[in-house]
C-alpha positions, 0 to 999 in steps of 0.5 A, a space after each residue: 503366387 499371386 493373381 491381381 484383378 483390375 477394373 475401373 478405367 476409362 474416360 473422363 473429362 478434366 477435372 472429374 472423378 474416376 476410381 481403379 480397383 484391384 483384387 489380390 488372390 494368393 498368400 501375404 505376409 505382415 509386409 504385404 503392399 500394394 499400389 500403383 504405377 502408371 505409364 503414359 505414352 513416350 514416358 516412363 513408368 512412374 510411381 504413383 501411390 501404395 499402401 501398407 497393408 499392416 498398417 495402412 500407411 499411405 505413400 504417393 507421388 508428388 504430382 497426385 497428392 492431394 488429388 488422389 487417395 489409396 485404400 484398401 479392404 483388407 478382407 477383400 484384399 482389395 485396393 483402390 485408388 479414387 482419382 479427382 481433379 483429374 489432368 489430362 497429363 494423368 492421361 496413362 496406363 495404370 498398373 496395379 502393383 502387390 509384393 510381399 517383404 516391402 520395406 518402407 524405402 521400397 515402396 516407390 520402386 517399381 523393381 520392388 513388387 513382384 506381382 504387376 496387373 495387366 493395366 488398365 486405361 485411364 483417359 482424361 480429355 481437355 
């Protein structure tokens, strides 16, 4: 089992910066990843970033690339996801994602991890 540990989030002005972190507690094995997803009102949850832990390989959505950036400390078991150049359509719930067994093509499906944070608020105003 593992226990996912959110924090960062809140409100930020179009075009600013703004970080989310997670802390995984719990047993990994070598195809240990962990990401991100997002939901925004009236919209589906999407994917939006993961990284590898063996590795350290680093997957995003078409609509942060360049703008976002995953990473990850492998001692803390921690991951985060820096945000710049924030849209207000990157207003969302964002969700800290774990699983073990990923393989590469997995990796932007949600169904995939096991393991899902509670959420945490991200909020861009125009």
């Amino acid at each position: 089992q593992l226990q996912l540990a959110e924090s960062g989030g809140g409100v930020v002005q179009t075009g600013g910066s703004m970080s989310v972190s997670c802390a995984a507690s719990g047993r990994t094995d070598n195809s240990f990843a962990m990401g991100w997803f997002r939901q925004a009102p009236g919209k589906e949850r999407e994917f939006v970033a993961a990284i590898r832990w063996s590795g350290g390989s680093t997957h995003y959505a078409d609509s942060v690339k360049g703008r976002f950036t995953i990473s990850r400390d492998k001692a803390k078991k921690t991951v985060t996801l820096q945000m710049s150049g924030l849209k207000p359509e990157d207003t969302a719930v964002y969700f800290c994602v774990a699983g073990n067994r990923l393989i590469l093509s997995s990796l932007r499906t949600g169904a995939a991890y096991d393991y899902w944070g509670q959420g945490t608020q991200v909020t861009v105003s125009s």
